[in-house]
TORLUMRO-651251 format. One line per 5 residues: number of its first residue (from 1); for each residue x, z, y of N, C-alpha, C. Coordinates in nm, 2 decimals, padded with zeros to 4 digits. Atoms other than C-alpha are relative to their C-alpha. Last residue first. Example, Ala and Ser with C-alpha at 12.3 -4.5 7.8 and 13.67 -1.06 7.14 Angstrom:
<sites>
2) -00.09,00.00,-00.11,01.37,00.71,-00.11,-00.08,00.08,00.11 ~ 00.09,00.00,-00.12,01.23,00.78,-00.45,00.09,00.00,00.12
</sites>
This chain:
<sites>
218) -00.12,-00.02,00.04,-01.00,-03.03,01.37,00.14,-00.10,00.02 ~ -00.01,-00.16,00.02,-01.25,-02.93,01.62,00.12,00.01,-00.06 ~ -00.03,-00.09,-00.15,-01.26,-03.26,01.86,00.04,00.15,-00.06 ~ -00.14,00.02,-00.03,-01.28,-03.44,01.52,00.07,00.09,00.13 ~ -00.08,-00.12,-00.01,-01.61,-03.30,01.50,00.14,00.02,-00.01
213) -00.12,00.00,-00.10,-01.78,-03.55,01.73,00.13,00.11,-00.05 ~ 00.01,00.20,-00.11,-02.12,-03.50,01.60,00.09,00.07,00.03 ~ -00.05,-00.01,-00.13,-02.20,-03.19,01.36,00.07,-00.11,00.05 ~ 00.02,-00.14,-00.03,-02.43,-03.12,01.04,00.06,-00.01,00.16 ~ 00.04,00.04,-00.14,-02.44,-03.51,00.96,-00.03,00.10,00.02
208) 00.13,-00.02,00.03,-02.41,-03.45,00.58,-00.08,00.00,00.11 ~ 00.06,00.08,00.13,-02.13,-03.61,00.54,-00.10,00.04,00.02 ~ -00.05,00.17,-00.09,-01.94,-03.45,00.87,-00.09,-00.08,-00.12 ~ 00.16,-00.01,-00.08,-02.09,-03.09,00.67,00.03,-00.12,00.11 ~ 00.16,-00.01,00.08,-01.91,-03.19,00.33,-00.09,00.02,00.18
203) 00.01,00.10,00.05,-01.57,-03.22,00.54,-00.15,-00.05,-00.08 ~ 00.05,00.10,-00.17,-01.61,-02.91,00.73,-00.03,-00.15,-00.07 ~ 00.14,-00.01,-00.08,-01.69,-02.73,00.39,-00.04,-00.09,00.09 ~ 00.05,00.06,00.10,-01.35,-02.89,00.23,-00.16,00.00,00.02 ~ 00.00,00.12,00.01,-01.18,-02.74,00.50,-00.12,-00.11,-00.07
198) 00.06,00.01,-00.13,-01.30,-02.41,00.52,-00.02,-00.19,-00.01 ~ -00.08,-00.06,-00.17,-01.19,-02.36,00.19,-00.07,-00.06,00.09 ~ -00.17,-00.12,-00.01,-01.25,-02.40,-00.21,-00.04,00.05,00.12 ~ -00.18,00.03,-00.06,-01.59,-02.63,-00.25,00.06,00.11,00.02 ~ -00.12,00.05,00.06,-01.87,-02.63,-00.46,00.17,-00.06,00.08
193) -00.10,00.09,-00.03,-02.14,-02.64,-00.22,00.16,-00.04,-00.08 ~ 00.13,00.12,00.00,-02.39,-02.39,-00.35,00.07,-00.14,00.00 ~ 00.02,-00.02,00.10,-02.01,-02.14,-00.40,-00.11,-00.12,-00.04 ~ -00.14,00.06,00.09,-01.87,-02.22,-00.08,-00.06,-00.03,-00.16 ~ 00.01,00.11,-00.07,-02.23,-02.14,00.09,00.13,-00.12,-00.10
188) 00.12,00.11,00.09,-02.25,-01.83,-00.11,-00.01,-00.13,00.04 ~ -00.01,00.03,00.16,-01.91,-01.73,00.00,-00.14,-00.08,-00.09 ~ -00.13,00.08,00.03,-01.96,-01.78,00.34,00.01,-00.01,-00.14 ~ 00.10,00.14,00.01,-02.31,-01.60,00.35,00.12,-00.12,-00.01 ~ 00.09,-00.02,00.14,-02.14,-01.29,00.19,-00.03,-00.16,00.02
183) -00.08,00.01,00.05,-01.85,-01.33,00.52,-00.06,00.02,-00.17 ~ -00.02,00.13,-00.01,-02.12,-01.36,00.74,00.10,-00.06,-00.10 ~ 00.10,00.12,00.06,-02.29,-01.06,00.62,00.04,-00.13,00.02 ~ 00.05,00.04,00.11,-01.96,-00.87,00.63,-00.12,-00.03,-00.06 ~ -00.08,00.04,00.05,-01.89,-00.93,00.96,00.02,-00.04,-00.13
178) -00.11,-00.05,00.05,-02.25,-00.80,01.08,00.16,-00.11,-00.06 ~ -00.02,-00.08,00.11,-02.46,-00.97,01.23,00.14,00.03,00.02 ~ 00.06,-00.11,00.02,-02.60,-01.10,01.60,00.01,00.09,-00.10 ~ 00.13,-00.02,00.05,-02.55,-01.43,01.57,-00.08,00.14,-00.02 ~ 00.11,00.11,-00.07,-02.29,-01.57,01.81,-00.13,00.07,-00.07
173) 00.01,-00.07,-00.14,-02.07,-01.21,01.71,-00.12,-00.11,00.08 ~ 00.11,-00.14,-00.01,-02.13,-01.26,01.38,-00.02,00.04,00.11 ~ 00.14,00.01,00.03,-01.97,-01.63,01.40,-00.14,00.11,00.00 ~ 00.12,00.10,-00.11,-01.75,-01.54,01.61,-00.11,-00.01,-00.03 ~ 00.06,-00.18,-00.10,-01.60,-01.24,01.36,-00.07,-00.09,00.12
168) 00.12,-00.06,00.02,-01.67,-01.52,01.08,00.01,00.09,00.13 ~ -00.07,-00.11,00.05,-01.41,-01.74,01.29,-00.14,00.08,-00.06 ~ 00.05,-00.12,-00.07,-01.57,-02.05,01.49,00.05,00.09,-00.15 ~ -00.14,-00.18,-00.03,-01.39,-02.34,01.41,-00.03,00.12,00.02 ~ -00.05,00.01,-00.19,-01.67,-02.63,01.50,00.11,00.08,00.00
163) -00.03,00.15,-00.03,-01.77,-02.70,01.09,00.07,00.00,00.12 ~ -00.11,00.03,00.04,-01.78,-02.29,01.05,00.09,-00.16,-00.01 ~ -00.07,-00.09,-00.09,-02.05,-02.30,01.29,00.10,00.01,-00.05 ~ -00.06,00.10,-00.11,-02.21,-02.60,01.13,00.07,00.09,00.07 ~ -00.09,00.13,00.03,-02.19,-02.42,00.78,00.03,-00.10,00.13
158) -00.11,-00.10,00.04,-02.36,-02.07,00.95,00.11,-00.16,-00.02 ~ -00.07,-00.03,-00.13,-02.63,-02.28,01.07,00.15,00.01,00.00 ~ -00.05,00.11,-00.05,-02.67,-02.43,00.70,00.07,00.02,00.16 ~ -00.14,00.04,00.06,-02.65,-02.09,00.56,00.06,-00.11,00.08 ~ -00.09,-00.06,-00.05,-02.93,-01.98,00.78,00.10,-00.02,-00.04
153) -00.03,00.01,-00.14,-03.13,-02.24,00.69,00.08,00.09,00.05 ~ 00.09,-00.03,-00.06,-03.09,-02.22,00.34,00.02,-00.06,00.11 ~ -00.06,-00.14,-00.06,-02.84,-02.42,00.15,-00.10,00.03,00.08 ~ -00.11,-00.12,00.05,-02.90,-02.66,-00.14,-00.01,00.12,00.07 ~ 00.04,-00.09,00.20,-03.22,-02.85,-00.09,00.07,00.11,00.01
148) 00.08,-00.11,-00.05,-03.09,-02.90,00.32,-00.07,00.02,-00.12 ~ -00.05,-00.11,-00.10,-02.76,-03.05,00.25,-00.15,00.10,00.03 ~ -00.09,-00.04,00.10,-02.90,-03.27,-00.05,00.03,00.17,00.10 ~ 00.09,-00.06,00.09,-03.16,-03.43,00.19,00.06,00.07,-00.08 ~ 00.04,-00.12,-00.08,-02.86,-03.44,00.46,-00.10,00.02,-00.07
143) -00.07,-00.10,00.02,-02.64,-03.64,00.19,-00.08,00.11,00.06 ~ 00.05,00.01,00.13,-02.94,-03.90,00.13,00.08,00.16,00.01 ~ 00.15,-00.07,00.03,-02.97,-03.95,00.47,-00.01,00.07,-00.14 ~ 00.01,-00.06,-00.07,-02.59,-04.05,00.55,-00.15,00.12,-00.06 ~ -00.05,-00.15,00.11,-02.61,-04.21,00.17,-00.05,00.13,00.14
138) 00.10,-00.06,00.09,-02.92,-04.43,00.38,00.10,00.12,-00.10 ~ 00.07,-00.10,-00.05,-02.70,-04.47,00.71,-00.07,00.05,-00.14 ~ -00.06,-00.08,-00.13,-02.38,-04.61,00.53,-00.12,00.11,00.01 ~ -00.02,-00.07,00.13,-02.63,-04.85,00.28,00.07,00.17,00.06 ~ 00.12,-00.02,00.02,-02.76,-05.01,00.62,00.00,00.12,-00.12
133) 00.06,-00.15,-00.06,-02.40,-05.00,00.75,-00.12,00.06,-00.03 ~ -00.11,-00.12,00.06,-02.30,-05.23,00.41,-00.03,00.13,00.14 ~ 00.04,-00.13,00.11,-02.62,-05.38,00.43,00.10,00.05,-00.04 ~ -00.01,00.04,00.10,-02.58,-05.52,00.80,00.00,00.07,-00.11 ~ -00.08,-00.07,00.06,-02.79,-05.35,01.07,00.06,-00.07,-00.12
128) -00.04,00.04,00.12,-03.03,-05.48,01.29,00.12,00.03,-00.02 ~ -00.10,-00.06,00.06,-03.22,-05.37,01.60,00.05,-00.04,-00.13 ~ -00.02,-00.09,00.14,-03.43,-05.58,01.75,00.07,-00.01,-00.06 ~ 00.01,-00.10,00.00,-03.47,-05.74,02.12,00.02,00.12,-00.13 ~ 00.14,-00.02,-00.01,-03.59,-06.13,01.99,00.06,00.20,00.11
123) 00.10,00.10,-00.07,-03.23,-06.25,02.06,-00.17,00.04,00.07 ~ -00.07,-00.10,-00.15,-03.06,-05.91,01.89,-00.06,-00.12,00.09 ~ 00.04,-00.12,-00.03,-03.25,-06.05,01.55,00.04,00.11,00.16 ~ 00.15,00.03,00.01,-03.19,-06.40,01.58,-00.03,00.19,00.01 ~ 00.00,00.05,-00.09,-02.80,-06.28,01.60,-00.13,-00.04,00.10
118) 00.00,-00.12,-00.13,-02.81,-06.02,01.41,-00.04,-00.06,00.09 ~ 00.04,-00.11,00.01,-02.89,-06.28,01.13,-00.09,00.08,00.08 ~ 00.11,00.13,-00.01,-02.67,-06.54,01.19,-00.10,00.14,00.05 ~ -00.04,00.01,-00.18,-02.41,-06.28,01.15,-00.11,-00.05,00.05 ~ 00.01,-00.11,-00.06,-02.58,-06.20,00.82,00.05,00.02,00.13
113) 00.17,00.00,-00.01,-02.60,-06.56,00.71,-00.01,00.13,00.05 ~ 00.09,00.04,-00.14,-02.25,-06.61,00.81,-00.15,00.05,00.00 ~ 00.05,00.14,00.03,-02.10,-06.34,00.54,-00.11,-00.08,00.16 ~ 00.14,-00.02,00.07,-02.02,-05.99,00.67,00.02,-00.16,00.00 ~ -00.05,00.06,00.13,-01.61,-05.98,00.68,-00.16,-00.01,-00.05
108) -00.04,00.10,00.01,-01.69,-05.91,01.05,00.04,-00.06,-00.11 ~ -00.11,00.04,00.03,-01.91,-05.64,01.06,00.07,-00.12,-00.06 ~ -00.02,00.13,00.11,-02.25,-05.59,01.20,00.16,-00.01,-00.04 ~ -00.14,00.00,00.02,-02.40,-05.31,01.44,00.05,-00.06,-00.19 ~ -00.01,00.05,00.16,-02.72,-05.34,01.60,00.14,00.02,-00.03
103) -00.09,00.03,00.05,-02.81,-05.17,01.94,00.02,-00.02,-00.11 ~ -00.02,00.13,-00.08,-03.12,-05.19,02.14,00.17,-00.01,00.01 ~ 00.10,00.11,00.04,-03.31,-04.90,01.94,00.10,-00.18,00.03 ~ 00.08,00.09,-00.15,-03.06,-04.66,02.01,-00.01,-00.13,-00.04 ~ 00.10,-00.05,-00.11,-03.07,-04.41,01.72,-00.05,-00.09,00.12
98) 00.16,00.03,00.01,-02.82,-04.59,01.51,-00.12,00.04,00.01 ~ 00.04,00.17,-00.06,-02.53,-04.53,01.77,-00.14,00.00,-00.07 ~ 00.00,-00.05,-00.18,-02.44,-04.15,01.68,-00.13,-00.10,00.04 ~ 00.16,-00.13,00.03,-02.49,-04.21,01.27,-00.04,00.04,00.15 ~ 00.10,00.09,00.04,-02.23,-04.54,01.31,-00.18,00.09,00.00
93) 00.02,00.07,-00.07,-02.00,-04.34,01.53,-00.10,-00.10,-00.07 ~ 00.06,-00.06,-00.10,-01.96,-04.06,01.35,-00.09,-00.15,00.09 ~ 00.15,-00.04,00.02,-01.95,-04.28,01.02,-00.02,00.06,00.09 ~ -00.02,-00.11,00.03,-01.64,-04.48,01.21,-00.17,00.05,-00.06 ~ 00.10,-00.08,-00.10,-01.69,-04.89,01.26,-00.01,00.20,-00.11
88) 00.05,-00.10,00.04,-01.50,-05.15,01.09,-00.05,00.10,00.09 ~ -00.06,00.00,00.18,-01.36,-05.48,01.12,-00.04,00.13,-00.07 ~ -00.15,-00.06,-00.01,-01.58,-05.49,01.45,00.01,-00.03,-00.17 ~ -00.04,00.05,00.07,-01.93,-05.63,01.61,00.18,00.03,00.00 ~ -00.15,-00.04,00.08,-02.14,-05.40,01.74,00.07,-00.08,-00.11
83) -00.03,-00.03,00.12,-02.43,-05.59,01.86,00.14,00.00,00.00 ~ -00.15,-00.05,00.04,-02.58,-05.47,02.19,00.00,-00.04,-00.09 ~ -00.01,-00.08,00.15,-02.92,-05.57,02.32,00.13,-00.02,-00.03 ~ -00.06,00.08,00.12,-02.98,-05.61,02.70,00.00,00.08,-00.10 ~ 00.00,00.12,00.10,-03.25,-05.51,02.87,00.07,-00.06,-00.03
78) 00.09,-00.07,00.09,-03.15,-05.13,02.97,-00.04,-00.16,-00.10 ~ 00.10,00.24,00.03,-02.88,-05.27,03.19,-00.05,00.05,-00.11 ~ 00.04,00.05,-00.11,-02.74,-04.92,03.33,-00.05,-00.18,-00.01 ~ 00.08,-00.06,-00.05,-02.79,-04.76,02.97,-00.03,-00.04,00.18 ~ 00.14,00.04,00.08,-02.63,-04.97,02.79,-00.08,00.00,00.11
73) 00.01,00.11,00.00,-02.31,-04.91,03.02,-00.10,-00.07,-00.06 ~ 00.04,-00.05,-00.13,-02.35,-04.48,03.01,-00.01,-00.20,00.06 ~ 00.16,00.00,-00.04,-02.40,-04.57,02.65,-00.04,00.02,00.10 ~ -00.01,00.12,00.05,-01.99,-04.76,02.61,-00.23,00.06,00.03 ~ -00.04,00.08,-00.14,-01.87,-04.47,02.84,-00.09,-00.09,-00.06
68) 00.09,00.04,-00.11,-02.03,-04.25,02.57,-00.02,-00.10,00.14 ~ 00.17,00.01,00.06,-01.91,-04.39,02.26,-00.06,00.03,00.15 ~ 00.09,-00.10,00.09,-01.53,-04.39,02.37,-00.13,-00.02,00.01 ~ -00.01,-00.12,00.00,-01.33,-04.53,02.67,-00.13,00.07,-00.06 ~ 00.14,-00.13,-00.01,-01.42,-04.87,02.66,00.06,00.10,-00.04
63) -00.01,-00.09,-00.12,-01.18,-05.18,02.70,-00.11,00.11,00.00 ~ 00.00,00.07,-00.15,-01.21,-05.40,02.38,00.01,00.13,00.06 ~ -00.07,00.04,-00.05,-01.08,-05.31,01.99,-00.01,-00.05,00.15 ~ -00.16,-00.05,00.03,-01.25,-05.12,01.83,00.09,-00.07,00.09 ~ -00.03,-00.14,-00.05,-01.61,-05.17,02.00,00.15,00.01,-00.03
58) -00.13,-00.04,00.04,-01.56,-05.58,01.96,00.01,00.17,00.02 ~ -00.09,-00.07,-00.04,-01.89,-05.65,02.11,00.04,00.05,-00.10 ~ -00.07,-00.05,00.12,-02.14,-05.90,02.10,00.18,00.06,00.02 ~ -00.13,-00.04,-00.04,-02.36,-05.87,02.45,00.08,00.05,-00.18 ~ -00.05,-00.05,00.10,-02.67,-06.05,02.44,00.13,00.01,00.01
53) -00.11,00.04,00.05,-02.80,-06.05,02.80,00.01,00.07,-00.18 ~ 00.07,00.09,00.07,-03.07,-06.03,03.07,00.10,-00.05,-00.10 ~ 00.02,-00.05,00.14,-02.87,-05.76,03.22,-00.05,-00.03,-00.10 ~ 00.07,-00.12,00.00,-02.97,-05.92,03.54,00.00,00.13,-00.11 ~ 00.12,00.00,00.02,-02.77,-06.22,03.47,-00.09,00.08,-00.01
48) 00.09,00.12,-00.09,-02.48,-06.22,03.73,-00.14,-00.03,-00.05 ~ 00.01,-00.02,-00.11,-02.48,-05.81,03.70,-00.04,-00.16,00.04 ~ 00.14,-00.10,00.02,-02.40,-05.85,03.31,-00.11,00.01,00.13 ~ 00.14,00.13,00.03,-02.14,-06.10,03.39,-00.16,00.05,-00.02 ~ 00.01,00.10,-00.10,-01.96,-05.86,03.63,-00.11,-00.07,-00.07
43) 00.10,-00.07,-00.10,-02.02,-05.52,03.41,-00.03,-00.17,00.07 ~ 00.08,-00.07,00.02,-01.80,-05.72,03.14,-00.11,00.02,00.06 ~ 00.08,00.16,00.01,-01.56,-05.88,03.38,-00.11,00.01,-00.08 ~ 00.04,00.02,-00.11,-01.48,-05.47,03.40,-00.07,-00.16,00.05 ~ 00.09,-00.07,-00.10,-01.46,-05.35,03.12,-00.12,-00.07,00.10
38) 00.00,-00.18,-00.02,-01.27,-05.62,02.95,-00.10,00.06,00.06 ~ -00.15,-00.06,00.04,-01.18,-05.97,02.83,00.01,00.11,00.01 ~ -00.04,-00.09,-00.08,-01.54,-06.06,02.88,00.12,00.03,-00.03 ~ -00.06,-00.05,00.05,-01.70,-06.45,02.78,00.05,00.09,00.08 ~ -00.12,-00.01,-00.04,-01.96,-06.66,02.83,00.05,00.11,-00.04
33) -00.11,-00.09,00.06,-02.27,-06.84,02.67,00.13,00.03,00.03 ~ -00.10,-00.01,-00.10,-02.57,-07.03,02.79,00.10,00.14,-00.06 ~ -00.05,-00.14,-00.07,-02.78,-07.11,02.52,00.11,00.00,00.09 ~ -00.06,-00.01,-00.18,-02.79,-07.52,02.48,00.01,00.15,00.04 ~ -00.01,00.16,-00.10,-02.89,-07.53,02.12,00.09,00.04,00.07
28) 00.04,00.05,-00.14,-02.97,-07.20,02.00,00.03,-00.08,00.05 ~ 00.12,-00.03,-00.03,-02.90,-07.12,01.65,-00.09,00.00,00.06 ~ 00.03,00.06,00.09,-02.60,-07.36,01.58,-00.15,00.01,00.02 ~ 00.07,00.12,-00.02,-02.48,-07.30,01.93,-00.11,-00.10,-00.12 ~ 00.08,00.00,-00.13,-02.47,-06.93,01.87,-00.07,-00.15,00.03
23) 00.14,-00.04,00.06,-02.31,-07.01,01.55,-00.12,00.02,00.05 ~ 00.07,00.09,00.08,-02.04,-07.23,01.71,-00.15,00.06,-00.05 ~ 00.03,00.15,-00.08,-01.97,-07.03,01.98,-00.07,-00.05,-00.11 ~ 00.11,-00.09,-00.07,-01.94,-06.69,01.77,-00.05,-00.11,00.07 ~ 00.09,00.04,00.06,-01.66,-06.89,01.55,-00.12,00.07,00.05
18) 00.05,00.14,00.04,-01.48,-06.96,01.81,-00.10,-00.01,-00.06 ~ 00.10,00.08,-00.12,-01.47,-06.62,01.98,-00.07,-00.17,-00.03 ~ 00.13,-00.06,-00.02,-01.39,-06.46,01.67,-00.08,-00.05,00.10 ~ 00.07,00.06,00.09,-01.10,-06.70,01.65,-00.16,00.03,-00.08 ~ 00.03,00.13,-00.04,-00.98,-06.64,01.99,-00.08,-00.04,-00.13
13) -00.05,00.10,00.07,-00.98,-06.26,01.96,-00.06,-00.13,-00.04 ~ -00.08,00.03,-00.07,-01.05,-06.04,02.27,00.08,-00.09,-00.09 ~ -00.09,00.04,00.14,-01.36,-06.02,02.20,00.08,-00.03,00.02 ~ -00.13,-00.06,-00.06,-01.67,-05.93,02.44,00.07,00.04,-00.12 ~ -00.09,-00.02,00.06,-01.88,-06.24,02.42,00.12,00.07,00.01
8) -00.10,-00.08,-00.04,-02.22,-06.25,02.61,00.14,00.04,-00.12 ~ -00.04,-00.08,00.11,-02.54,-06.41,02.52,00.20,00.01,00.07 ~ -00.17,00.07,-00.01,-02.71,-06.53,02.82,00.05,00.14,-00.09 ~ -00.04,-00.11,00.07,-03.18,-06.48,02.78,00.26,-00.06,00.00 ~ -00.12,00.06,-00.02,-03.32,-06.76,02.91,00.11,00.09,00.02
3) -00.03,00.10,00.10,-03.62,-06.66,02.71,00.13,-00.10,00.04 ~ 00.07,00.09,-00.10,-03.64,-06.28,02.89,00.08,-00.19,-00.13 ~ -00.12,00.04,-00.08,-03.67,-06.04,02.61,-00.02,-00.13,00.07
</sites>
């Protein structure tokens, strides 16, 4: 990353903004350091430094219409690095995000040295994670080794298709069987998994990272 590198503050609370100054200036001297109220001042500062930017961002709370608006914005300033910084952050949204390399995500009750941290770490270009999302992604993983022991592969299909709403007579109808094979593979799936109802399935297959976004279903 370029070494005059402008770190970027989108936060629309004053005392997060304070203490972001200070630490910034702790770790970098003279860095050059401004501030976005929204979207759109946002795009502006990013545009006066080429993208050449660290951008700590308030996902919960600043101007962005949802996860993709926020990658279709990465993605037109490829060199900057993102850190997600919030009181909390969704597991969709933590298991979506930690794929792109040239975003971190940190929370605000994290101790300074782990602000610090991100900070040096989103400076140099690299991704970092505090250990409460770090712990996050590893059950994430831990659940989908679990999820694929237990249920075959055809089961597991079967469980992301009942994760989206799809009806066994959909589901036989997407796959080519019968009604009552899907309604055998239902039960054994209930039964490996230890749950009652549909519900309790969809819930196990959001844990086990079976389907992105599946709030859209229920």
């Amino acid at each position: 990353m370029d070494t005059d590198i402008r770190f970027i503050i989108a936060d629309n609370q004053d005392i997060t903004c304070a203490g972001l100054y200070k630490y910034i200036a702790e770790l970098f001297n003279e860095a050059a350091v401004s501030e976005a109220t929204d979207k759109k001042g946002l795009i502006s500062s990013l545009m006066d430094c080429n993208g050449h930017a660290v951008i700590i961002l308030d996902y919960t709370l600043f101007d962005l219409n949802g996860v993709e608006n926020l990658l279709i914005i990465t993605r037109r300033f490829p060199s900057a690095h993102w850190i997600l910084f919030s009181n909390e952050l969704s597991d969709n949204l933590i298991r979506r995000l930690s794929v792109e390399k040239h975003i971190s995500m940190i929370l605000k009750e994290n101790p300074k040295e782990e602000i610090c941290a991100a900070l040096k770490y989103a400076r140099k270009g690299e991704q970092f994670f505090c250990h409460q999302i770090t712990n996050q992604l590893l059950t994430f993983s831990a659940n989908k080794e679990k999820e694929n022991t237990v249920l075959t592969g055809t089961e597991t299909d079967i469980l992301r298709l009942i994760a989206q709403g799809k009806s066994a007579k959909e589901i036989a109808a997407l796959r080519t069987s019968s009604i009552h094979t899907i309604i055998t593979h239902k039960k054994n799936i209930f039964r490996k998994l230890e749950v009652n109802n549909v519900y309790e399935a969809t819930k196990y297959a959001i844990r086990a990272g079976l389907v992105e976004m599946v709030e859209y279903y229920i």
